[in-house]
N, CA, C and O atoms as a MOPAC input file, in Angstrom:
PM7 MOZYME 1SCF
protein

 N    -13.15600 1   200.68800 1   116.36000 1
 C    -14.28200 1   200.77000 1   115.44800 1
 C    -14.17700 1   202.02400 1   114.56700 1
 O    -14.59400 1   202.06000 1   113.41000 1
 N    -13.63000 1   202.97500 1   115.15700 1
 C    -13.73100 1   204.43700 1   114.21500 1
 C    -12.22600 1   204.07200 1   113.76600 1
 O    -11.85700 1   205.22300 1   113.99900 1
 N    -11.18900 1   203.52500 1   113.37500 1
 C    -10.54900 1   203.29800 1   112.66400 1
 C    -10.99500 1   202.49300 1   111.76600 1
 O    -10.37600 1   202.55100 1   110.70300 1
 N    -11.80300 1   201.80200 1   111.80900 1
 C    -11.99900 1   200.56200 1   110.83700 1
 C    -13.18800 1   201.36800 1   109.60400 1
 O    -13.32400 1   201.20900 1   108.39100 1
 N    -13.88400 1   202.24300 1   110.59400 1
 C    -14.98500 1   202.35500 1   109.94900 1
 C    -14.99400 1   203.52200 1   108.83600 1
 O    -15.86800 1   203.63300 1   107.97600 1
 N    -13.53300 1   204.64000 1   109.03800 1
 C    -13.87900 1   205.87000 1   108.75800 1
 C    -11.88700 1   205.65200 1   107.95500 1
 O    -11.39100 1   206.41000 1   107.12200 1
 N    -11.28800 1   204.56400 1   108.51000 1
 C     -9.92000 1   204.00900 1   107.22000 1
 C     -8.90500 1   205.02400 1   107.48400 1
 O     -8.04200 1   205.35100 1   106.67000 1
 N     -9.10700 1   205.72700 1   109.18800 1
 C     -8.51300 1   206.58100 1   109.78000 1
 C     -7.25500 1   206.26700 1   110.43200 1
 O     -7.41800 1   205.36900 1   111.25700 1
 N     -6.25300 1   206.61600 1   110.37000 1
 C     -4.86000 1   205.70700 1   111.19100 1
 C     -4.92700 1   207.08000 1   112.46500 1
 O     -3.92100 1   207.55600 1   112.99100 1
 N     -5.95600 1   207.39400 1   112.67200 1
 C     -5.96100 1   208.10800 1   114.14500 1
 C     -6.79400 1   207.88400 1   114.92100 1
 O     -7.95100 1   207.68200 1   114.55500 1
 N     -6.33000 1   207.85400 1   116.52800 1
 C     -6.84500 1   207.33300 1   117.53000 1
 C     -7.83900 1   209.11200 1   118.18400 1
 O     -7.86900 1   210.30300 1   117.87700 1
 N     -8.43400 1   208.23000 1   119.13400 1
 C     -9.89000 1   209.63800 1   119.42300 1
 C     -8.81100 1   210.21800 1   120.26000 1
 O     -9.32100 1   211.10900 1   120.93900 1
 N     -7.61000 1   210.11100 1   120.49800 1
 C     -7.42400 1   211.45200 1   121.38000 1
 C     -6.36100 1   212.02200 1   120.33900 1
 O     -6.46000 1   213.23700 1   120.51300 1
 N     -5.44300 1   211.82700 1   119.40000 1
 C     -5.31400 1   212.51500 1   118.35700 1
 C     -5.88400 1   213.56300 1   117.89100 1
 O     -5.45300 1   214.70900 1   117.77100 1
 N     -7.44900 1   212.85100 1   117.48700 1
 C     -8.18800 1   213.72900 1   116.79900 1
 C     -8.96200 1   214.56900 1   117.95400 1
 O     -9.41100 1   215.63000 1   117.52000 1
 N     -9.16000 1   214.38100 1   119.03200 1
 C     -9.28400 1   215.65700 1   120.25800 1
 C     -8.42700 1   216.67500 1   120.24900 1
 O     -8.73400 1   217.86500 1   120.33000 1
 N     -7.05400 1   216.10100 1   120.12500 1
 C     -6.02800 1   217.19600 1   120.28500 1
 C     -5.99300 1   218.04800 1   118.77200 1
 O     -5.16100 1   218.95400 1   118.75600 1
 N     -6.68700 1   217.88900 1   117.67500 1
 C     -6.96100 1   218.83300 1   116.64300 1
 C     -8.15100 1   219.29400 1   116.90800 1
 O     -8.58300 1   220.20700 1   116.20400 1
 N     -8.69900 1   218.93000 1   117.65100 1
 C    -10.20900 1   220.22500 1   118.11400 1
 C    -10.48300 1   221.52300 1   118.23000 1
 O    -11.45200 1   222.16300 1   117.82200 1
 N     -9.21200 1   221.96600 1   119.02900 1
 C     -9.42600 1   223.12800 1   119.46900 1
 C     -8.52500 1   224.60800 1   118.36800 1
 O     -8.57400 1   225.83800 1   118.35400 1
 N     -7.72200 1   223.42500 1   117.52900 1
 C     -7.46800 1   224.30000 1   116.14300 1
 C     -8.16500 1   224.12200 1   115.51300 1
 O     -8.00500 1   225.06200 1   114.73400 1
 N     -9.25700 1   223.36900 1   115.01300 1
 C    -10.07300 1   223.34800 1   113.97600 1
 C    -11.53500 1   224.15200 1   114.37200 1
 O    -12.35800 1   224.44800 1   113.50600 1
 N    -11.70100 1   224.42700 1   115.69100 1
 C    -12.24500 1   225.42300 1   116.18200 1
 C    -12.17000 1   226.85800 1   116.52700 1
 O    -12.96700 1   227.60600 1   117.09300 1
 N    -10.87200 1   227.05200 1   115.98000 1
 C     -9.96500 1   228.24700 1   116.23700 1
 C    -10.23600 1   228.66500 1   114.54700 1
 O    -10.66700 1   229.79000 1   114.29600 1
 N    -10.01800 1   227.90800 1   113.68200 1
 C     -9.73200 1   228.14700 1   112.55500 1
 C    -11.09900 1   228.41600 1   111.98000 1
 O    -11.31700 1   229.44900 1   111.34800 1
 N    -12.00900 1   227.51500 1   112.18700 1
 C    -13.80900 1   228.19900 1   112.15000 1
 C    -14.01500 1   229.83200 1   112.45100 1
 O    -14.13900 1   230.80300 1   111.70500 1
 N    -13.99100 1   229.66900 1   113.88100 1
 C    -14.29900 1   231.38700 1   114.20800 1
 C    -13.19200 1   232.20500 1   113.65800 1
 O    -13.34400 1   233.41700 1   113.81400 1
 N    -12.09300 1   231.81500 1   113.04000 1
 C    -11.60400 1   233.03800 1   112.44600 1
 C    -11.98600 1   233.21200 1   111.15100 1
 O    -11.88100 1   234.35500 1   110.70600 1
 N    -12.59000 1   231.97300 1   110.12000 1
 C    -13.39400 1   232.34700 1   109.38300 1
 C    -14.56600 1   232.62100 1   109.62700 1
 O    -15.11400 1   232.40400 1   108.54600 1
 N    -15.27400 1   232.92800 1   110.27100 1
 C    -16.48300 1   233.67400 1   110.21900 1
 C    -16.29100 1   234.75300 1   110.89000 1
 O    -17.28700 1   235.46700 1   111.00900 1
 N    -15.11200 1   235.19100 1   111.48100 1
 C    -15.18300 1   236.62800 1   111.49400 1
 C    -14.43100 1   237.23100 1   110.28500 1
 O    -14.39500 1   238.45200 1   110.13200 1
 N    -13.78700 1   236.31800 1   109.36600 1
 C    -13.38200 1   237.70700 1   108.52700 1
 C    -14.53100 1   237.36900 1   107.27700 1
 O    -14.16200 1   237.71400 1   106.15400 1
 N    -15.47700 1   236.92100 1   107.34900 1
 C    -16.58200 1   236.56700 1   106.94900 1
 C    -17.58500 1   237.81800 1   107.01600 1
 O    -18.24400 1   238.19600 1   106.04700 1
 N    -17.61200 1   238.36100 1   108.17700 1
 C    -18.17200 1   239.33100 1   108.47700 1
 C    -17.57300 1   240.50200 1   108.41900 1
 O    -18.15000 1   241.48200 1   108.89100 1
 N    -16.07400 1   240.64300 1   107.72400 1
 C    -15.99400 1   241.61500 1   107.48800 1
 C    -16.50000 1   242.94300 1   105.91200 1
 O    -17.23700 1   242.25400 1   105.20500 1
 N    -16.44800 1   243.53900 1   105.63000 1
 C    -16.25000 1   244.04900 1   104.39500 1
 C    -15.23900 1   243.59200 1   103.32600 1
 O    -14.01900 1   243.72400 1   103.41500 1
 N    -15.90400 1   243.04600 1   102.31900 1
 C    -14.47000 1   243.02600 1   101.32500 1
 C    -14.61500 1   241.49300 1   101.24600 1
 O    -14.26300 1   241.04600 1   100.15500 1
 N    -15.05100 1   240.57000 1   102.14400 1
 C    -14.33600 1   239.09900 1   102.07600 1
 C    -15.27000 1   238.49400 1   101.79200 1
 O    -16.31300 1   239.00700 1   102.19800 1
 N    -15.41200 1   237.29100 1   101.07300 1
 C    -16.47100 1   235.78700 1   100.85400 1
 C    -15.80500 1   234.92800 1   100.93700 1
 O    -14.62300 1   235.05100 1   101.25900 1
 N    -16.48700 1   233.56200 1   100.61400 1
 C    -15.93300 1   232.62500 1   100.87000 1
 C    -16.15000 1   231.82600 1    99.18200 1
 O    -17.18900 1   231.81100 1    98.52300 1
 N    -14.94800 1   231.28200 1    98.85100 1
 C    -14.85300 1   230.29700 1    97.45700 1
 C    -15.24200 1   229.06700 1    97.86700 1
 O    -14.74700 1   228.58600 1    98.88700 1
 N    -16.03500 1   228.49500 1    97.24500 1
 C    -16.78900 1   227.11500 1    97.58500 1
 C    -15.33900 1   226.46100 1    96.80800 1
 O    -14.79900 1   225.50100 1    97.35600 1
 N    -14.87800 1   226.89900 1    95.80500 1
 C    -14.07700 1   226.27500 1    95.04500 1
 C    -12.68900 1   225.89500 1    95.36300 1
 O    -12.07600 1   224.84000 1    95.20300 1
 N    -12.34400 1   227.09200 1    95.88000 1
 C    -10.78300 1   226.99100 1    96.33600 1
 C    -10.74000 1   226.31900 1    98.15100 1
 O     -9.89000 1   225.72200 1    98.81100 1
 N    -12.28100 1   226.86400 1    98.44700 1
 C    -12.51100 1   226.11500 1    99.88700 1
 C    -11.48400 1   227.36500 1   100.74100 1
 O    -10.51600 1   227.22000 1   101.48800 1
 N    -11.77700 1   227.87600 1   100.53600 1
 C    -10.77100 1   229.11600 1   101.41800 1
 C    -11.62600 1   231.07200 1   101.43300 1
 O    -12.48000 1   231.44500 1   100.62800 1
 N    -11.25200 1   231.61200 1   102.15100 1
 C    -11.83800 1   232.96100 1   101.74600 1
 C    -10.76900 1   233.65300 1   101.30400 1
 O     -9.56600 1   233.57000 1   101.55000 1
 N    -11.52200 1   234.46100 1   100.49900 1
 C    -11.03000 1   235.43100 1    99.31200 1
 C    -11.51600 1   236.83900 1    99.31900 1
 O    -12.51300 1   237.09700 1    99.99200 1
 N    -11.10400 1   237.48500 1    98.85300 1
 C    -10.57400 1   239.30200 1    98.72600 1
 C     -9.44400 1   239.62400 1    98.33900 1
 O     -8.37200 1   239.05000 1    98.53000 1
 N     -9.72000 1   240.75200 1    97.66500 1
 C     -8.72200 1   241.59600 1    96.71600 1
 C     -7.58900 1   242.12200 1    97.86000 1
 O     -7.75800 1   242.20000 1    99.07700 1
 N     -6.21600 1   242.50300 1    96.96800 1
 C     -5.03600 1   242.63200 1    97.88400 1
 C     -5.12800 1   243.45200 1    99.15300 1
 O     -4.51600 1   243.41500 1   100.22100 1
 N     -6.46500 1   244.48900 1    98.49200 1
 C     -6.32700 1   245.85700 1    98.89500 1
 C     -6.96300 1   245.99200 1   100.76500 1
 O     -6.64100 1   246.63700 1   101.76200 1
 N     -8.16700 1   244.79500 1   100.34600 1
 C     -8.63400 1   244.61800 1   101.36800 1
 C     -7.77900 1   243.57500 1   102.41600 1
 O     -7.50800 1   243.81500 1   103.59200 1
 N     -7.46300 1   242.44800 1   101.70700 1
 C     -6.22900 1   242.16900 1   103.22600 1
 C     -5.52800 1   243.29200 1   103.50100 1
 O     -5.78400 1   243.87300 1   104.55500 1
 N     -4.50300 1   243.82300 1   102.60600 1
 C     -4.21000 1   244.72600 1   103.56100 1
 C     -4.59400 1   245.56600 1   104.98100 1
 O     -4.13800 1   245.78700 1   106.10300 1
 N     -5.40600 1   245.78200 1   104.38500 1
 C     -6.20200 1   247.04600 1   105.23500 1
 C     -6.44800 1   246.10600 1   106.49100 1
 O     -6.24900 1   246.55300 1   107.62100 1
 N     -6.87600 1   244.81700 1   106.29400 1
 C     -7.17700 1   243.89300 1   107.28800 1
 C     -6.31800 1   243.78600 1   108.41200 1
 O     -6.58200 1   243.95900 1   109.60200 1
 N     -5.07400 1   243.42200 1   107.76800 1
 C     -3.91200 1   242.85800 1   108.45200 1
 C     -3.42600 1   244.54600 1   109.31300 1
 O     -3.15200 1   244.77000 1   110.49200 1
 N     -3.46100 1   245.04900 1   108.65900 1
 C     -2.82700 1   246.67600 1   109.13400 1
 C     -3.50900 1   246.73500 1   110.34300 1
 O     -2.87400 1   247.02400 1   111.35700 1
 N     -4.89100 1   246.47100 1   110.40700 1
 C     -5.76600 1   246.89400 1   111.17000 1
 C     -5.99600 1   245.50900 1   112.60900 1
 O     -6.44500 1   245.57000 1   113.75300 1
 N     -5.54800 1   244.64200 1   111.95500 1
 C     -5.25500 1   244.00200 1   113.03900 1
 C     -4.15000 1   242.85600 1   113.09200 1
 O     -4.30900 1   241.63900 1   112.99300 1
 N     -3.12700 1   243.50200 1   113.25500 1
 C     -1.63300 1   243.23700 1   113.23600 1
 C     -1.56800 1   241.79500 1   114.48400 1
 O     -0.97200 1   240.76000 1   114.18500 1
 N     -2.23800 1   241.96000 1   115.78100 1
 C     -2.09900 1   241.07400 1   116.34400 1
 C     -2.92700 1   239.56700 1   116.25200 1
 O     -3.22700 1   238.99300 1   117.29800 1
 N     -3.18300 1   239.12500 1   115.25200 1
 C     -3.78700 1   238.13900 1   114.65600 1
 C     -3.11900 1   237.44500 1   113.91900 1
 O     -2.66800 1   237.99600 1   112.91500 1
 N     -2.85100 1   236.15900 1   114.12200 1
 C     -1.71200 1   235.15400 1   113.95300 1
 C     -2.80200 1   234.40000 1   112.57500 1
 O     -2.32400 1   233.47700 1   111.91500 1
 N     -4.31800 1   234.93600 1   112.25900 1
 C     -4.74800 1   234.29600 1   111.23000 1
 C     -4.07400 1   233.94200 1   109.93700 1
 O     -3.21000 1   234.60500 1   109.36300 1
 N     -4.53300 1   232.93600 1   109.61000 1
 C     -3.85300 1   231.95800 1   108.36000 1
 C     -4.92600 1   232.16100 1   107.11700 1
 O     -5.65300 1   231.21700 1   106.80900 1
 N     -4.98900 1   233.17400 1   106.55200 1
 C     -6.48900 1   233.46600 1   106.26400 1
 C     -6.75400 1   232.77600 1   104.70100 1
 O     -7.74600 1   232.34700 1   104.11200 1
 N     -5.15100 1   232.93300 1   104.34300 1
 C     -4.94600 1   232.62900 1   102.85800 1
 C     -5.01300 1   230.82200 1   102.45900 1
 O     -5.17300 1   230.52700 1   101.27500 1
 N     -4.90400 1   229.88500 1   103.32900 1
 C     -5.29100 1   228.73600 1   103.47100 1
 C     -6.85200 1   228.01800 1   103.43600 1
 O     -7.81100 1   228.14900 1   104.19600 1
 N     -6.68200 1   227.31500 1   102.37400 1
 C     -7.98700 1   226.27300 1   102.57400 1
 C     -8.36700 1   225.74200 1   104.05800 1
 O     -7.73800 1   225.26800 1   105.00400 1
 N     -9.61800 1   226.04000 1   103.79600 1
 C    -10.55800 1   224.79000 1   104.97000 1
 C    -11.44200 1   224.36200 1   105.02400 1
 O    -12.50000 1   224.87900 1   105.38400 1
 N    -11.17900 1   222.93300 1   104.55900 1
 C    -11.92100 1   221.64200 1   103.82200 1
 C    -13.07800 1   221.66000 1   104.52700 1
 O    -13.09700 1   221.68100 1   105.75800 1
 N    -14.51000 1   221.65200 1   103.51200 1
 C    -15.71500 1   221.26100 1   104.70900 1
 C    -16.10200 1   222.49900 1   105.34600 1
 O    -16.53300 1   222.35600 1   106.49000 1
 N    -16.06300 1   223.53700 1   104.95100 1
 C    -16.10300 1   224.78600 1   105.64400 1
 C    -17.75300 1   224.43200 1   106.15300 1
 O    -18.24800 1   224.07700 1   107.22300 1
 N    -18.23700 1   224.69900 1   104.93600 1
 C    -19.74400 1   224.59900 1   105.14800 1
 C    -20.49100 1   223.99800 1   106.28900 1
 O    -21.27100 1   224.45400 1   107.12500 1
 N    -19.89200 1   222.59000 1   105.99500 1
 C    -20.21100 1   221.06900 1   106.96700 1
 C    -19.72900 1   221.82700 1   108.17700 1
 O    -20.68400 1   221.90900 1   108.95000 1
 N    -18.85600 1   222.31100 1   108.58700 1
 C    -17.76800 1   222.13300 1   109.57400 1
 C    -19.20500 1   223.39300 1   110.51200 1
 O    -19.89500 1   223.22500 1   111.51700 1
 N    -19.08500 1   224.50500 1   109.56000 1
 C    -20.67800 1   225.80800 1   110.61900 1
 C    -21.80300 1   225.09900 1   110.67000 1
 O    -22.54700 1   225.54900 1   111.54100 1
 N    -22.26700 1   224.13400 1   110.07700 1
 C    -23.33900 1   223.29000 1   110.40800 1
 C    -23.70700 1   222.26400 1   111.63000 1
 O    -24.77600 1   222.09700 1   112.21600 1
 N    -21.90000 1   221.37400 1   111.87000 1
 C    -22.30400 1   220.88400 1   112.64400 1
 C    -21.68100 1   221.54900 1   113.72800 1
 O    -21.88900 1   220.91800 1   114.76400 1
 N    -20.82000 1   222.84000 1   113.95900 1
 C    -20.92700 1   223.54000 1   115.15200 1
 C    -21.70000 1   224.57200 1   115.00200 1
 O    -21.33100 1   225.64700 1   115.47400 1
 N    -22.78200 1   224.48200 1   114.40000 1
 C    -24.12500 1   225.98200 1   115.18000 1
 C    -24.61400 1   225.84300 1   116.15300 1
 O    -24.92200 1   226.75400 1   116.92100 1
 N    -24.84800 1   224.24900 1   116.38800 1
 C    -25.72200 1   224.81200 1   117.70400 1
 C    -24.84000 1   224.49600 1   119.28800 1
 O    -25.37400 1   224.28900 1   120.37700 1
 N    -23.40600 1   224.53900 1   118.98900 1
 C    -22.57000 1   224.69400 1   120.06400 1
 C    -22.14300 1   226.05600 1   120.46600 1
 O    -21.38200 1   226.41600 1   121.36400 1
 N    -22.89900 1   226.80500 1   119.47700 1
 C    -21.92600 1   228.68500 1   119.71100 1
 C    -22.76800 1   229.03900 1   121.30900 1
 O    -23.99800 1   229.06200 1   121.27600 1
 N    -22.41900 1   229.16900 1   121.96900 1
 C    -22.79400 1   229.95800 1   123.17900 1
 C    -23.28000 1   231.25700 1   122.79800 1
 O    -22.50400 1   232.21300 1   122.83100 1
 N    -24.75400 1   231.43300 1   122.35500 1
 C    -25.51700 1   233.06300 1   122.00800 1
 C    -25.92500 1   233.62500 1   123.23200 1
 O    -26.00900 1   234.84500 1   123.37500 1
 N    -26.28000 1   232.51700 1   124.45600 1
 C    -27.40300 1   233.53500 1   125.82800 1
 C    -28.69300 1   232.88800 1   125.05400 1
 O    -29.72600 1   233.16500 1   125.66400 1
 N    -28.84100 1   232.37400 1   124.28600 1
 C    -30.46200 1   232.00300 1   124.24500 1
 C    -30.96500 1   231.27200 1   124.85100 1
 O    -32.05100 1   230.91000 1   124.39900 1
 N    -30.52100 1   230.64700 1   126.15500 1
 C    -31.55500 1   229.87500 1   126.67900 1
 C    -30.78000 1   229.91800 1   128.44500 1
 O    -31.34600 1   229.37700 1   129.39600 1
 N    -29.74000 1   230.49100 1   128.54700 1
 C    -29.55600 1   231.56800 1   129.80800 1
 C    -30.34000 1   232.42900 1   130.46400 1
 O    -30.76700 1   233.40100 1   129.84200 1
 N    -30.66000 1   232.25800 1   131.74800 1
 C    -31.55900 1   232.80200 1   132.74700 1
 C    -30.93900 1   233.67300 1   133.30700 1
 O    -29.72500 1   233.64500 1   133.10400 1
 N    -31.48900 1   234.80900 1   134.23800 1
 C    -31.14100 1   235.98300 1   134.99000 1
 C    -31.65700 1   235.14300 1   136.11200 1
 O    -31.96000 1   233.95000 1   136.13000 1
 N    -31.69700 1   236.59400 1   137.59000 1
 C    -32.12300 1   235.94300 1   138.58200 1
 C    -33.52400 1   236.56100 1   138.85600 1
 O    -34.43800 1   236.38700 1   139.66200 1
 N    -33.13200 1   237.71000 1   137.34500 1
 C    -35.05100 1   238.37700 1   137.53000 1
 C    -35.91100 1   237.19300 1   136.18500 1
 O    -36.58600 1   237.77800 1   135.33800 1
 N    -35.83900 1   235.93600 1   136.11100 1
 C    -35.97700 1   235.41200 1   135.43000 1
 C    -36.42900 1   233.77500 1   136.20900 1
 O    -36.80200 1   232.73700 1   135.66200 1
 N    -36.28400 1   233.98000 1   137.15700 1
 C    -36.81600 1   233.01500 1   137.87400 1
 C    -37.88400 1   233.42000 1   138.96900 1
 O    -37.70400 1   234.44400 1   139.62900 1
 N    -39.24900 1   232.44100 1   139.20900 1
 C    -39.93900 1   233.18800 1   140.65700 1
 C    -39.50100 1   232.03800 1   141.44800 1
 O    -39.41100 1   230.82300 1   141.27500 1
 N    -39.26200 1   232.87900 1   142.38400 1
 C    -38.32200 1   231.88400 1   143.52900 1
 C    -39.44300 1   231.64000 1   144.71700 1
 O    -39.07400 1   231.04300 1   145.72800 1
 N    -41.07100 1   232.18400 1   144.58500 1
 C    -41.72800 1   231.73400 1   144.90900 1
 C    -42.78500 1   230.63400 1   144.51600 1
 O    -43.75500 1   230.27900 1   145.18400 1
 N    -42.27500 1   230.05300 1   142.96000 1
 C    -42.90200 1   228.97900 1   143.18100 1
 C    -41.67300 1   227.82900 1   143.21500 1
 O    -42.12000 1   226.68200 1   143.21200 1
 N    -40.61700 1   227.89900 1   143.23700 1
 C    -39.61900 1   226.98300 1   144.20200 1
 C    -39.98900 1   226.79300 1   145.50100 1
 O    -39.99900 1   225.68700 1   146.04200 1
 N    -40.26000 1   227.70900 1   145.97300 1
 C    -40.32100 1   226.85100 1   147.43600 1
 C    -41.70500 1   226.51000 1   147.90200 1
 O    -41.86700 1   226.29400 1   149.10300 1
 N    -42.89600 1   226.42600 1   146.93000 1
 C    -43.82000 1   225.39900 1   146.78900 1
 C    -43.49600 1   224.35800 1   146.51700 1
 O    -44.33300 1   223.46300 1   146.39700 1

């Protein structure tokens, strides 16, 4: 049905096995999102900054295999429909966060 419907020549575990790069590739745009220096081009669909600031980027963190200079289609769509999968603690309990006397009522 999701081949027929979406004119896809890929099967659901294909497209599972691109999950966890296309989730990789999210959070590394929104962290260099958050850095100084960088935005994002609705146009080119990729983030952008002057030479000066990759540099400084890359210098500064050499062990990062990011692909930063590449498009990624749907950026927008893509933080929309993973926001409310980010793991923040907002709805995580302590154990001073429970009364464990009205459990055992």
């Amino acid at each position: 049905m999701f081949i027929a419907y979406f004119g896809s020549p890929y099967n659901e575990k294909v497209l599972e096995g691109h999950y966890p790069n296309l989730w990789t590739q999210i959070n590394d745009v929104k962290s260099l999102l958050d850095q100084y220096g960088f935005s994002w081009d609705d146009t080119k669909q990729m983030v952008v900054a002057s030479h000066h600031v990759w540099d400084v980027y890359i210098k500064a963190h050499p062990e990062e295999h990011f692909q930063g200079k590449k498009a990624l289609m749907n950026f927008n769509d893509l933080c929309f429909i993973h926001a409310h999968t980010t793991a923040d603690g907002g709805y995580s309990l302590s154990s001073h966060d429970i009364d464990f006397d009205d459990d055992i009522q």
